[in-house]
C-alpha positions in Angstrom: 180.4 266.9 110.2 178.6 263.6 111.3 175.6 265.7 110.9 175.9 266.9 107.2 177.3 263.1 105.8 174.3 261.6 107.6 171.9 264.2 105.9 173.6 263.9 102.5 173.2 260.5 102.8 169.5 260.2 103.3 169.1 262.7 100.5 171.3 261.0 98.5 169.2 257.2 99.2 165.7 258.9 99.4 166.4 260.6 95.6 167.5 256.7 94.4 164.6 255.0 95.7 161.6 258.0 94.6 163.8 258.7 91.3 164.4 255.4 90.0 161.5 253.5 91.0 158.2 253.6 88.7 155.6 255.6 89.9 153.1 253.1 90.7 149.8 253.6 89.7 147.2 253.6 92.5 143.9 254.6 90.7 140.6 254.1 92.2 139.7 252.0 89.0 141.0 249.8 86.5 141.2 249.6 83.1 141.7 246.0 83.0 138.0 244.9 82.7 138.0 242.7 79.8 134.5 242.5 78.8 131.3 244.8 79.2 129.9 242.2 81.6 132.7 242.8 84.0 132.2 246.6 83.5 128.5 246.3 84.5 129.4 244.2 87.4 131.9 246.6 88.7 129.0 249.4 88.7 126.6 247.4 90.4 129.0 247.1 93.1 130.3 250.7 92.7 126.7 251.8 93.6 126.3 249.2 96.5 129.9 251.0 97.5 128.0 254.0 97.1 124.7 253.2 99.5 126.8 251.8 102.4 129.0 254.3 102.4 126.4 257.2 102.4 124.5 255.4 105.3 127.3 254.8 107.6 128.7 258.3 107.3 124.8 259.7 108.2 125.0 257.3 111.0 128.0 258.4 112.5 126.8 262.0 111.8 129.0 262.9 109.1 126.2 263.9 106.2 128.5 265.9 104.3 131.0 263.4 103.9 128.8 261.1 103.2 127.1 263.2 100.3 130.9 263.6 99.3 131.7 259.7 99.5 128.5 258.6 97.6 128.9 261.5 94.9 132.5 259.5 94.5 130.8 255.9 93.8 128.1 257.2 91.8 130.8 258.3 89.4 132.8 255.4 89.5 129.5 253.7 89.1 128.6 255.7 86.3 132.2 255.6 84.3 131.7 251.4 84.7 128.0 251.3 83.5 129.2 253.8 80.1 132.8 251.4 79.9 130.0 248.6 79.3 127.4 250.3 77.6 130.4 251.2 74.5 132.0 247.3 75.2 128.3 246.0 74.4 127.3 248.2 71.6 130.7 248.0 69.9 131.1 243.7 69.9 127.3 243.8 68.8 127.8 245.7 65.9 130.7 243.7 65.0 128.6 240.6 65.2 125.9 242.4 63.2 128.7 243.2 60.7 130.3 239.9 60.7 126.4 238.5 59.8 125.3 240.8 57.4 128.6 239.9 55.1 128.0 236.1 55.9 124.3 236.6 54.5 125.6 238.4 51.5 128.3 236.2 50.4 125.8 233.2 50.6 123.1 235.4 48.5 125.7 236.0 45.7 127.3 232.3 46.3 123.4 231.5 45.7 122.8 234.0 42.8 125.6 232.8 40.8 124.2 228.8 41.5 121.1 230.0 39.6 122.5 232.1 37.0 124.5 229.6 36.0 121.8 226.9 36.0 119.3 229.6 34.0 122.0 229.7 31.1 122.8 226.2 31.1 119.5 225.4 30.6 118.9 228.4 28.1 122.3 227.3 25.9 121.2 225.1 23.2 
């Protein structure tokens, strides 16, 4: 009887403490990376990750799981370095946006200067 309460209870504690809690996300990467300078930096190192693990698994004699382990980083390095290739290209072509509708509202501000002037000076 001691047996079954015992066993009831752990089921009963263990299906609280995995049921309740938040899975908790333990990725490989994050998705945090504000800024595609950060995302370049994180697949520099990704590839460096990539190198030394490769080389110390050949030197131990594992070459397959090294091949494995640096096919891994070269992914990781690969998703980072595309994260900051979009980053990059998307905030320039804001700014190139943002510049091309400065330049045009000063060109019409300017056109309308010089109209104006034209039939001023044209008005009797």
């Amino acid at each position: 009887m001691k047996r079954r309460i015992a066993t009831l209870s752990f089921v009963v504690v263990s299906s609280v403490v995995f049921g309740m809690t938040p899975p908790l996300a333990l990725s490989a990467q994050s998705n945090t990376n504000k800024s595609a300078k950060t995302e370049m930096k994180h697949s520099g190192k990704e590839a460096e990750n990539a190198g030394k693990s490769l080389g110390t698994n050949v030197k131990h004699g594992h070459v397959v799981k090294g091949g494995k382990e640096f096919g891994k980083h070269t992914a990781n390095s690969a998703t980072h370095a595309a994260k900051g290739t979009a980053k990059g290209t998307s905030t320039g072509a804001k700014k190139t946006a943002n510049a091309t509708g400065n330049a045009a509202k000063k060109t019409g501000n300017v056109a309308k200067k010089t109209g104006k002037t034209v039939k001023k000076t044209v008005t009797p």
